[in-house]
C-alpha positions in Angstrom: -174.5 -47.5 341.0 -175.3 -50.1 338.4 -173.1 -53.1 337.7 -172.7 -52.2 334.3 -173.1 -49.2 331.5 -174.6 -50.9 328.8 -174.5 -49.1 325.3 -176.8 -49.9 322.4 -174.6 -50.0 318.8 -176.0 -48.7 315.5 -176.7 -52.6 315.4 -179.3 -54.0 316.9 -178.4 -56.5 319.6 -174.9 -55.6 319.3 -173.9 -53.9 322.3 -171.0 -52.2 324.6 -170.8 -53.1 328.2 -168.9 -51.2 330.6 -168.7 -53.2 333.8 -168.3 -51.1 337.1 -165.1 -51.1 338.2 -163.7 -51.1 342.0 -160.4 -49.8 342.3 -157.7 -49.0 345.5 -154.5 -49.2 346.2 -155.1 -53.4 346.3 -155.9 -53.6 342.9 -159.3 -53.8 340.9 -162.8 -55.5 341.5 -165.8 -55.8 338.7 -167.8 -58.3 337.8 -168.0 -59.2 334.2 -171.3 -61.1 333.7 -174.2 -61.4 335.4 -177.3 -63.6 334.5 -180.0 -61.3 336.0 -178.3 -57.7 334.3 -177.8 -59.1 330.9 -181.6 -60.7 330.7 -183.2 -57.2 331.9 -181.3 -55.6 328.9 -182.3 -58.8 326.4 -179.2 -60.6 326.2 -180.9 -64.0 326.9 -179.2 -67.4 326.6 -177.1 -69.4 328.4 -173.2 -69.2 327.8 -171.9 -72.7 327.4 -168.6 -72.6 326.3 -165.6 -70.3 327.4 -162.4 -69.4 325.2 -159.0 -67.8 325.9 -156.8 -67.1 323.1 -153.0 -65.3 323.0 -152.2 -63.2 319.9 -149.1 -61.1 319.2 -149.3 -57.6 317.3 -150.5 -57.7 313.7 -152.4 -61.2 314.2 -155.8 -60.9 312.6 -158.6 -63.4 313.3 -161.7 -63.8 311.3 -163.8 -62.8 310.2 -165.5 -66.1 311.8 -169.0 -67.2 312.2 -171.2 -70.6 312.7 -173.5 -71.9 310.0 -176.0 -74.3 311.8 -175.2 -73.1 315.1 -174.6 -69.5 315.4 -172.8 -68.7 318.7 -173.6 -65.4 320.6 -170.1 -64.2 322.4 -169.2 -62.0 325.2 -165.8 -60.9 324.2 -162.6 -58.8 326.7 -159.3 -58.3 326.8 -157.7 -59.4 329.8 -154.1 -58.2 328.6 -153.4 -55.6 325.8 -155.1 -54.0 323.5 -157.5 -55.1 320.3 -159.8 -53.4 317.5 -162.7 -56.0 317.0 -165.3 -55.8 315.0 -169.1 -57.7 314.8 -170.7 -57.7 311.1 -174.5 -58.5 310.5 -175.0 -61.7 308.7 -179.1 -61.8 309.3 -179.9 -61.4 305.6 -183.5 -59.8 307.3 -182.2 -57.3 308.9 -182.0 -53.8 307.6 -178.4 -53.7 308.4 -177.4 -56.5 306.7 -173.4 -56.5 305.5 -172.7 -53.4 307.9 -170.9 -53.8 310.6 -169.7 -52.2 314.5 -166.4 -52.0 316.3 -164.6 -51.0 319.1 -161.2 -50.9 320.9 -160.7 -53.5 323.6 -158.1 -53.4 325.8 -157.2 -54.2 329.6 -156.9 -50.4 330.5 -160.6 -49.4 329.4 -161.7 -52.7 330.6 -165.2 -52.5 328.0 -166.5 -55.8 326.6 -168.2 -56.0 323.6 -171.9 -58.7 323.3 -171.8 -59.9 319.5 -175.5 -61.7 319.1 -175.8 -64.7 316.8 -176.0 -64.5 313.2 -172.8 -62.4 313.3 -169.4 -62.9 311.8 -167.0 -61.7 314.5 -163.0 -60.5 314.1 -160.3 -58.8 316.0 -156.8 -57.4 314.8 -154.0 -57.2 317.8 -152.9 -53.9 318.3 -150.2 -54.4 321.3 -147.4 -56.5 321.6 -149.0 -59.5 323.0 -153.4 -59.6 323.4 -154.8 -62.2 325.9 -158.6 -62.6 324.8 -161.3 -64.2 326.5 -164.8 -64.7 325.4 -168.1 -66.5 326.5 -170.3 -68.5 323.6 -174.2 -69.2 323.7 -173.4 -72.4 321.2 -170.6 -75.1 321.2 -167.8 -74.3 318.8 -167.4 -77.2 315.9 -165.2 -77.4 313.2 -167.1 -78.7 311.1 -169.7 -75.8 311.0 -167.2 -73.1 310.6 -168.0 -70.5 307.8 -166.2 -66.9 307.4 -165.7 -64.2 305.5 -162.3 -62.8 304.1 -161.1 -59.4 306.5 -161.0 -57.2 303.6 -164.2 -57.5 301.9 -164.6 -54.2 299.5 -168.5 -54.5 300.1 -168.3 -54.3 304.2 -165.2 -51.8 304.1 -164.3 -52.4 307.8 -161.9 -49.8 308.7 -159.1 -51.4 309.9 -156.4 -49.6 312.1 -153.3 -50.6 309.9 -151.8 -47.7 310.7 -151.2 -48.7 313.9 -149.7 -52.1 313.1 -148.7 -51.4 309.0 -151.0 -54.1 306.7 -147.5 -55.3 306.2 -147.2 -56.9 309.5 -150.4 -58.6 309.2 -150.1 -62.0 310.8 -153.3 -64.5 309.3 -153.9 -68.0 309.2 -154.3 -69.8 305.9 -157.4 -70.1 306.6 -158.3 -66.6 307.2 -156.3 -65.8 304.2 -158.7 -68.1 302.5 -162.2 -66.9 303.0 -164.3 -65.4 300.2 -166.4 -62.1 300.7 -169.7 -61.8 301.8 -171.2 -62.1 298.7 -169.4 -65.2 297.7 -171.2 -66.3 301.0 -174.0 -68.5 301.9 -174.8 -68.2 305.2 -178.2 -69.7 307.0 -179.7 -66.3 308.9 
């Protein structure tokens, strides 16, 4: 049995990983990278840089990106449960503006591989999230570039049902962002 299930997205170089998981009456074992598995399938790169964050229900991030020095991520939920989504920024690509997503959560245990040249996002749908993600590129401030959560043209499909756009938690920043086509970005 392999280590991991990986699953191609509409998106090119976006894709779904389901690591194998060993579970008894101890608790669980997977593994949730491995340098070898990820190159056969084309993730290439070396991850420099990992980041946990804590989020309570309703807390939107992003949509976030890097202009000079995109980052690749390798994104999980450790606790809880989030929608996140990845949308295509490389203005060559034939799916420009569009976007994936998927539910994260501790219980189905999937990670999600977001290539660079993406603007990534997540909205917390428990009570409390604990995220942790790998980058291919070091974050910096100063390079930080985004694009406002509900851009009409990308019409992610938020789950506010589950959360009531209400209770939406975001930071000024985030708040701040203009849409994509407001946007200059440098893929």
């Amino acid at each position: 049995m392999g280590k991991f299930n990986f699953i191609n997205t509409k998106i090119e170089g976006v894709i779904i990983l389901n690591p194998t998981c060993f579970e008894d009456d101890r608790g669980f074992f997977m593994e949730t990278y491995n340098k070898q598995d990820f190159e056969d399938i084309g993730i290439v790169g070396e991850f420099v840089q990992d980041n946990h964050s804590k989020s309570s229900k309703g807390v939107l991030r992003g949509l976030h990106f890097q202009y000079n020095k995109p980052q690749g991520k390798l994104v999980r939920v450790i606790s809880g449960k989030i929608y996140d989504v990845a949308v295509d920024l490389r203005k060559s690509s034939k799916t420009y503006g569009e976007y994936v997503d998927v539910v994260l959560s501790d219980e189905n245990k999937k990670q999600f591989y977001i290539p660079p040249g993406f603007a990534h996002g997540f909205v917390a749908l428990s009570d409390e999230v604990e995220f942790v993600y790998k980058c291919t590129d070091f974050y910096d401030g100063g390079d930080e570039g985004g694009i406002i959560w509900n851009d009409e043209d990308i019409n992610i499909d938020w789950p506010l049902s589950e959360i009531g756009e209400e209770n939406l938690i975001l930071s000024d920043k985030d708040i701040n962002w203009k849409s994509l086509k407001e946007t200059k970005t440098n893929f």
